[in-house]
C-alpha positions as a printed NumPy array, in Angstrom:
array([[  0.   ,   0.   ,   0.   ],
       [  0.913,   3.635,  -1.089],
       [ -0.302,   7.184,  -1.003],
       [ -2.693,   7.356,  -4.118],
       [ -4.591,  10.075,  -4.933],
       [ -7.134,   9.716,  -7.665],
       [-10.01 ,  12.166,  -9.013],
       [-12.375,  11.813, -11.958],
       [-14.506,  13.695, -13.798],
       [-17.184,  13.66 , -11.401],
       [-15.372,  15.23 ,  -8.574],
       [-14.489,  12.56 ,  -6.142],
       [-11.748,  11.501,  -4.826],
       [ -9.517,   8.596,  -3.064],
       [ -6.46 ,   9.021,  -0.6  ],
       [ -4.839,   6.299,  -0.126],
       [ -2.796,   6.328,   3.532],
       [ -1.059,   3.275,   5.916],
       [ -4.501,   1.538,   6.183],
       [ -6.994,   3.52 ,   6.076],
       [ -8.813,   4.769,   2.539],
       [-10.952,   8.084,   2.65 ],
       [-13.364,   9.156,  -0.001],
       [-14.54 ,  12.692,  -0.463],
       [-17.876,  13.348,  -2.467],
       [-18.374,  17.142,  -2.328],
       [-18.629,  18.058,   1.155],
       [-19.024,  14.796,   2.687],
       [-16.738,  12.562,   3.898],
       [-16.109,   8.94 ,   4.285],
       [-13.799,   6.775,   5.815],
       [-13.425,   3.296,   5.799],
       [-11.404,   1.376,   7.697],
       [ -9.905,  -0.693,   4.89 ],
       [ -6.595,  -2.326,   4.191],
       [ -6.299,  -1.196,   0.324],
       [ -2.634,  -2.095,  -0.737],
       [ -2.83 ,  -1.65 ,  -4.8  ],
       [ -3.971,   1.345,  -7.227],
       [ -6.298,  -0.596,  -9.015],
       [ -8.238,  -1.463,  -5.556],
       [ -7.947,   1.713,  -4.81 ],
       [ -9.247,   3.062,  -7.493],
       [-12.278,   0.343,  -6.925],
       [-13.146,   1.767,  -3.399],
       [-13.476,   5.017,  -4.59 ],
       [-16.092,   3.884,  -7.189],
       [-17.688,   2.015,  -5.165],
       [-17.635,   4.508,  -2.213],
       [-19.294,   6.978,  -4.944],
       [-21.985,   4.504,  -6.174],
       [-23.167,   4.344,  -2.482],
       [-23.088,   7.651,  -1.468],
       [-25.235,   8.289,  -4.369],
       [-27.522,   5.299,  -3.283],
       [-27.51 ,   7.041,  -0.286],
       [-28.865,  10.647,  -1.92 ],
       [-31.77 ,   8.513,  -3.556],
       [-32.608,   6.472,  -0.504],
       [-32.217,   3.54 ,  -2.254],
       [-31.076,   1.064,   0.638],
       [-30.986,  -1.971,  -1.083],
       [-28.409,  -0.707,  -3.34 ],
       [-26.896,   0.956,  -0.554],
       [-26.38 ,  -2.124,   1.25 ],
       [-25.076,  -3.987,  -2.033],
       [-22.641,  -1.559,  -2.234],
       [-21.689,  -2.093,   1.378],
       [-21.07 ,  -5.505,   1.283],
       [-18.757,  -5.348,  -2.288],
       [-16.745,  -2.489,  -0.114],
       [-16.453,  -5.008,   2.978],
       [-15.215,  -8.214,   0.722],
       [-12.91 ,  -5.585,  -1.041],
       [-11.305,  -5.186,   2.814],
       [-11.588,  -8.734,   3.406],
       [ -9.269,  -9.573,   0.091],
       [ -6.817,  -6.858,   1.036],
       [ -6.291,  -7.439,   4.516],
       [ -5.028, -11.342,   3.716],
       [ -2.361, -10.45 ,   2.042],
       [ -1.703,  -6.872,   4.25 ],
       [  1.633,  -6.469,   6.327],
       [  1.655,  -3.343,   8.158],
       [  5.389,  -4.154,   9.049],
       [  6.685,  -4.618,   6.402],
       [  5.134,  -1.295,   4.771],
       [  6.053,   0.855,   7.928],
       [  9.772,  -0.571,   7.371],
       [  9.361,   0.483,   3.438],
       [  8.431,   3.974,   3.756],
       [ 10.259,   5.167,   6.832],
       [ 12.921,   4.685,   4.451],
       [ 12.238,   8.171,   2.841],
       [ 12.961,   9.464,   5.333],
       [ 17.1  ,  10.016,   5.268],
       [ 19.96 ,   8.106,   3.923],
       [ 20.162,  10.571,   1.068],
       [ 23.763,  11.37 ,   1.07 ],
       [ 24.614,   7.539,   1.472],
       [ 22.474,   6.514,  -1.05 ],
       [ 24.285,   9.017,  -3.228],
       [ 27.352,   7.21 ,  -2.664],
       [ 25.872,   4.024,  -3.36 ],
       [ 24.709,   6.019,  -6.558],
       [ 27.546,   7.26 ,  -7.139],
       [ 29.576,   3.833,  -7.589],
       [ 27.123,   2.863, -10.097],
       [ 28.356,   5.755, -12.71 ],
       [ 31.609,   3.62 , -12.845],
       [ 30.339,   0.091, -13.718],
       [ 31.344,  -0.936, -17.16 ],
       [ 28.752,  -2.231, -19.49 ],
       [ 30.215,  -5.426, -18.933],
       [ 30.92 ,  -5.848, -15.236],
       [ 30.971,  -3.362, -12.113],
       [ 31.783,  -4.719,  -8.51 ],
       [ 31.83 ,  -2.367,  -5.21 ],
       [ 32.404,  -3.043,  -1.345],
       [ 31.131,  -1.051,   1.07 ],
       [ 30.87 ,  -0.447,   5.251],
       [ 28.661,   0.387,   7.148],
       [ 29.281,   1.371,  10.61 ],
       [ 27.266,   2.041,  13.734],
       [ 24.638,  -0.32 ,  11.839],
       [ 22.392,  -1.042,  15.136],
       [ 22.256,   2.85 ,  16.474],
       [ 21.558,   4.777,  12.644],
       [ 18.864,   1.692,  11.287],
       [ 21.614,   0.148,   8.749],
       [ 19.183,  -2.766,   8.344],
       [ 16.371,  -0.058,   6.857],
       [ 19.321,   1.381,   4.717],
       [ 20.374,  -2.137,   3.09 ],
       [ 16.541,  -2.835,   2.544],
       [ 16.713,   0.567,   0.608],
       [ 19.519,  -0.805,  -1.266],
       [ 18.132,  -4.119,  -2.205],
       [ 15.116,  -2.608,  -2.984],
       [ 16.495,  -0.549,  -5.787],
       [ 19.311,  -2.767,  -7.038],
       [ 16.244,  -5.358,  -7.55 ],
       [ 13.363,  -3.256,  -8.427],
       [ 13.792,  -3.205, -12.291],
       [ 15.516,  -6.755, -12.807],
       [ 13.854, -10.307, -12.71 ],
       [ 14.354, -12.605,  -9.124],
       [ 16.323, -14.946, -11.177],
       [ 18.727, -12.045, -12.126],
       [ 19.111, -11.288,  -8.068],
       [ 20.947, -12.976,  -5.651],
       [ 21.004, -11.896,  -2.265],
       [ 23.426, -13.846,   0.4  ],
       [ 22.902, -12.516,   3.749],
       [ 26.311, -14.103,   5.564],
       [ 25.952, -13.586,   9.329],
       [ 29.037, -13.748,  11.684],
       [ 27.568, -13.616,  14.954],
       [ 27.877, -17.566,  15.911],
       [ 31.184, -18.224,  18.12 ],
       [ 32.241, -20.316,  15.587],
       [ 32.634, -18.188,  12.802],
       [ 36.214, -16.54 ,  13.849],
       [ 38.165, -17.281,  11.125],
       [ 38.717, -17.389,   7.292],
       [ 37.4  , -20.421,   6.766],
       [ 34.175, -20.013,   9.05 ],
       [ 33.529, -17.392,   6.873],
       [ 34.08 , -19.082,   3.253],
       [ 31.962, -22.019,   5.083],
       [ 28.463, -19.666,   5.043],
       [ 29.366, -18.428,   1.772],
       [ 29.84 , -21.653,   0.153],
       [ 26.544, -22.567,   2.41 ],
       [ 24.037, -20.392,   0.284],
       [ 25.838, -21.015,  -3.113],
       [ 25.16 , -25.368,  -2.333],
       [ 29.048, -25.992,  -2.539],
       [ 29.823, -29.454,  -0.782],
       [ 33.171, -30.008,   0.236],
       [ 34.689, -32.735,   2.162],
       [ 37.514, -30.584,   3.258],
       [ 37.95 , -27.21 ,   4.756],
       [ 36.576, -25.202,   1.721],
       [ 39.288, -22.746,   0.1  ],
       [ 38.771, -19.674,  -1.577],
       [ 39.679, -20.359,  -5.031],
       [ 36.821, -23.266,  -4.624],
       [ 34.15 , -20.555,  -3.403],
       [ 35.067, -17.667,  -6.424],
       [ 35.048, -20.391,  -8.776],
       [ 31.534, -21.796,  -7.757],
       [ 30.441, -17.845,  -7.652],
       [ 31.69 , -17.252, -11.251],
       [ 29.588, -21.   , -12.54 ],
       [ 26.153, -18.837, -11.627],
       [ 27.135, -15.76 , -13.631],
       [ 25.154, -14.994, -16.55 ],
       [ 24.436, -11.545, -18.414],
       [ 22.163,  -9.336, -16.022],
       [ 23.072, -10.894, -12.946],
       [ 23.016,  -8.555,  -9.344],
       [ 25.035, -10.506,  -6.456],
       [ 24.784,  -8.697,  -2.944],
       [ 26.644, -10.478,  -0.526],
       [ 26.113,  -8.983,   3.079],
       [ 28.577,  -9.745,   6.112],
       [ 26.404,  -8.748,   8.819],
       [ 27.599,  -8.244,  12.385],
       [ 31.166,  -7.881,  11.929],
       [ 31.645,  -6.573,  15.114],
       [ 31.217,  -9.526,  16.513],
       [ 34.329, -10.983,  15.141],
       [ 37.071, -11.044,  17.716],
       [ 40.006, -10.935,  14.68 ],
       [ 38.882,  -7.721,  12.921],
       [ 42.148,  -6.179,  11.572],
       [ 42.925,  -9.8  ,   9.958],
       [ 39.605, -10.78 ,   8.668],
       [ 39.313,  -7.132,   7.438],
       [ 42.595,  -8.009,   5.593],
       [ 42.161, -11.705,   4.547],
       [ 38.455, -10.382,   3.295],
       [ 39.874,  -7.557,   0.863],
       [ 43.148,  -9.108,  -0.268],
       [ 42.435, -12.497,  -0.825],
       [ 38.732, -12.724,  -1.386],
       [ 37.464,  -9.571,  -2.475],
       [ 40.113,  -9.156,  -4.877],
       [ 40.546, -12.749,  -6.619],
       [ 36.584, -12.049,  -7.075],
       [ 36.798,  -9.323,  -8.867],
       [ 39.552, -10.734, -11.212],
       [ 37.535, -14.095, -11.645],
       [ 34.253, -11.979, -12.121],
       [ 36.17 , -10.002, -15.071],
       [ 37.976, -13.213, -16.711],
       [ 34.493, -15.324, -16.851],
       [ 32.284, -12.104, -18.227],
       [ 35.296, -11.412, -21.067],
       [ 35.514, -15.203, -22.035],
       [ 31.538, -15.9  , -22.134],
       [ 30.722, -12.364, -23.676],
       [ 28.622, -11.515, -20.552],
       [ 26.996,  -8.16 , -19.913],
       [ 25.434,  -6.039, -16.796],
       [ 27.46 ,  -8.551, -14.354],
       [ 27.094,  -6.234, -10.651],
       [ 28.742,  -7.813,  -7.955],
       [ 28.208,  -6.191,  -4.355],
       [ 29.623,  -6.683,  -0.786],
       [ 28.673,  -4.985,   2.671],
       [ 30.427,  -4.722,   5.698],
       [ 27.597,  -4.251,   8.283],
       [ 28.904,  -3.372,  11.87 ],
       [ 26.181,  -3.057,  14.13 ],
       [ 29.137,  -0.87 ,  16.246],
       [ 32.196,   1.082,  14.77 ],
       [ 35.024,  -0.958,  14.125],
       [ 38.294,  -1.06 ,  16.473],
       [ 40.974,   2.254,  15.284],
       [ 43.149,  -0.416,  14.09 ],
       [ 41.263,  -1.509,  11.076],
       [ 41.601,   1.781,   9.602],
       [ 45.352,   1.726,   9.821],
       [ 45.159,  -0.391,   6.321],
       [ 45.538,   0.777,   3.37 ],
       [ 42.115,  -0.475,   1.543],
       [ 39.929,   2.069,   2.126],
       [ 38.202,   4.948,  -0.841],
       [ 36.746,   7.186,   1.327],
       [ 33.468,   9.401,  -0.244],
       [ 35.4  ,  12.082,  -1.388],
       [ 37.298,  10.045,  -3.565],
       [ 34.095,   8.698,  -4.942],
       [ 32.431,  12.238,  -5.63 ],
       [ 35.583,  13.393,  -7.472],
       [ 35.641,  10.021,  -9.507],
       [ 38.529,   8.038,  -7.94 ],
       [ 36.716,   4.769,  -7.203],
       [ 38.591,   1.981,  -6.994],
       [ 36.227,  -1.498,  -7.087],
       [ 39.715,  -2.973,  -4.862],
       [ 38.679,  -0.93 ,  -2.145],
       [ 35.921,  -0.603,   0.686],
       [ 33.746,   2.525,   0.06 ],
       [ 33.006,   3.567,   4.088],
       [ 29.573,   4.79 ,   4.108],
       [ 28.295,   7.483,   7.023],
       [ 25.081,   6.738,   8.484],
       [ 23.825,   9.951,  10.173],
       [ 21.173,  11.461,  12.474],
       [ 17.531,  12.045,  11.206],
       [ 16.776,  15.92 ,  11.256],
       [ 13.773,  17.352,  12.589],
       [ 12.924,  18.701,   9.681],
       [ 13.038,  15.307,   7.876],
       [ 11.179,  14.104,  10.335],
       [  8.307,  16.804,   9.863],
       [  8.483,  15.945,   6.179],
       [  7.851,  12.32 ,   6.808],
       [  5.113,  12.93 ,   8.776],
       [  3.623,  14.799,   6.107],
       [  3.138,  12.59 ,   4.136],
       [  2.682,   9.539,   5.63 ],
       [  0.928,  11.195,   9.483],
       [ -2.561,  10.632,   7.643],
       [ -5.573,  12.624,   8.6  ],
       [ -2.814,  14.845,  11.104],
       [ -2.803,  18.567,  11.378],
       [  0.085,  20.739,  11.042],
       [  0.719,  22.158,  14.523],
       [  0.138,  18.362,  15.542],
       [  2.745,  16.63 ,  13.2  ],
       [  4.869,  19.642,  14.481],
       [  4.562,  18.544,  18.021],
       [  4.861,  15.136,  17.706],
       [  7.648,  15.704,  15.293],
       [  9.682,  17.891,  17.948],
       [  8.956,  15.283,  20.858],
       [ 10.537,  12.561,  18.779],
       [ 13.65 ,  14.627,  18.079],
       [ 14.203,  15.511,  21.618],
       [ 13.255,  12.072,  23.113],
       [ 15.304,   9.943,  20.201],
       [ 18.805,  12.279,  21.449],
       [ 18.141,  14.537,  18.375],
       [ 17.368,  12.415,  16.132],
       [ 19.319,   8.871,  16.867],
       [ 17.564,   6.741,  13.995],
       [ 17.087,   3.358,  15.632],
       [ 15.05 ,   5.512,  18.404],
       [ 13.288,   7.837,  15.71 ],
       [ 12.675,   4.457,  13.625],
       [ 10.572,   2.781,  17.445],
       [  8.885,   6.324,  18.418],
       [  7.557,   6.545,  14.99 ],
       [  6.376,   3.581,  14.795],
       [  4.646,   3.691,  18.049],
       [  3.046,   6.66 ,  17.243],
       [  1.384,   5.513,  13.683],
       [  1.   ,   1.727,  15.083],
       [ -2.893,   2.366,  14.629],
       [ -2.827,   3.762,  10.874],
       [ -0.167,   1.041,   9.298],
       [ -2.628,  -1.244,  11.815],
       [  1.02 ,  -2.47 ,  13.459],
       [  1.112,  -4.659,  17.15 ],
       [  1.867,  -3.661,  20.183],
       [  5.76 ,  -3.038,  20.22 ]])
């Protein structure tokens, strides 16, 4: 479900909001409680909503109550397949991450026709809502390309028994079905990456909860040296000898803290600068900041998506989360938000 807004000729219209649908009809007003999450049944509310209304103006009840019932099984389809979460968590997206989404952007101007690969980090994942800002990447690296053509491997490092190389190589070769009878090595895992390349293909492969490694400064190394780069060359080799095309390859960091100092002692690092003045190297990690939310963009949030709220009240509840969330820590904007609208996306009790 999105905001819609939709008129006709006649003069009504339909506004779309979280879950609830509201029809004007000249100067009266109707709300229905209703879980409407396309355009088209959107669009079929609002005709329906006008058909009764008229009904209504003619006292014709039985119609009316016709009417009534075709709005109530329209709910009943919609609210099946309905999941509040899941649309809370899509648009309080909107509401920041634009300078790190312009670095993610920003890497894409590079790629080659042929092939493009980029690592990035993200720091401080837990406190600034990383997981909402890799959704947001996902999202549009997949939006406009097939599911066979996306392959997402979410790798996470927080067992105790992932603390070295080959822990790590073990989940990788996990979601790519690679049996081994042996320790796995990485020449075995590129090489089984490089069999499922074909033209088109987007790989995201996401190392989540790298703070929980105890070895940092040498995974960090081992990762970019010996991984990260023989990828990238095998990547480049199998798209040149099998004439493939639009071949993306992508890597996170995710840290749900910052890393320890001595990580950034290495030389493997393109900061954003570099990036916005065109000096990206695909060999290196990209860092990416995660900031605070402003007021201001919290305001504008609630604009649009604080449905049937006034002004001075979106103001108010705007400045309350600012000041209570530490001015505007996201993880605590992200809850207080979404206790505060838990009755228009129809969300449970946090």
């Amino acid at each position: 479900m999105r905001q819609v807004n939709r008129e006709n000729a006649r003069g009504w219209q339909t506004q779309v909001t979280g879950a609830e649908a509201t029809t004007f009809v000249g100067e009266k007003i109707n709300v229905f409680q209703i879980t409407v999450t396309s355009e088209e049944d959107a669009k079929k509310l609002a005709s329906l909503a006008y058909e009764q209304d008229i009904a209504d103006e003619e006292n014709n009840s039985s119609k009316s109550n016709t009417l009534e019932e075709e709005i109530k099984s329209l709910d009943s389809q919609n609210s099946q397949c309905y999941n509040g979460e899941d649309l809370f968590n899509k648009d309080i997206r909107k509401i920041n991450f634009k300078e790190a989404l312009e670095i993610f952007e920003s890497n894409l101007n590079f790629f080659k026709r042929s092939q493009g690969a980029a690592l990035f980090l993200v720091q401080n994942s837990y406190s600034h809502a990383g997981h909402l800002y890799l959704d947001e990447i996902r999202y549009r690296l997949s939006e406009n390309i097939s599911n066979f053509n996306f392959q997402y491997f979410p790798i996470e490092l927080s067992s105790e028994h992932i603390q070295n190389e080959i822990g790590i190589l073990s989940r990788i070769a996990g979601y790519l079905g690679l049996k081994f009878t042996a320790q796995p090595t990485v020449q075995e895992v590129v090489d089984k990456i490089c069999e499922s390349i074909h033209s088109g293909l987007v790989m995201f492969l996401e190392f989540n909860q790298w703070n929980k490694l105890q070895n940092q400064l040498e995974l960090l190394t081992w990762l970019v040296n010996n991984f990260w780069h023989l990828l990238i060359k095998d990547v480049q080799a199998t798209c040149q000898k099998n004439n493939h095309r639009n071949v993306k390859i992508f890597a996170v960091i995710n840290s749900d803290s910052q890393l320890k100092p001595n990580c950034f002692q290495l030389p493997i690092y393109c900061d954003c600068k570099q990036v916005k003045r065109n000096q990206f190297n695909e060999k290196k990690i990209v860092k990416i900041t995660l900031e605070n939310w402003k007021l201001e963009e919290i305001q504008d949030w609630l604009d649009y998506f604080a449905y049937n709220k006034k002004t001075d009240e979106i103001d108010k509840i705007a400045s309350d989360i600012y000041d209570k969330s530490m001015q505007g820590i996201p993880r605590l904007v992200y809850q207080l938000l979404k206790e505060e609208l838990k009755s228009i996306y129809y969300l449970k009790d946090i």
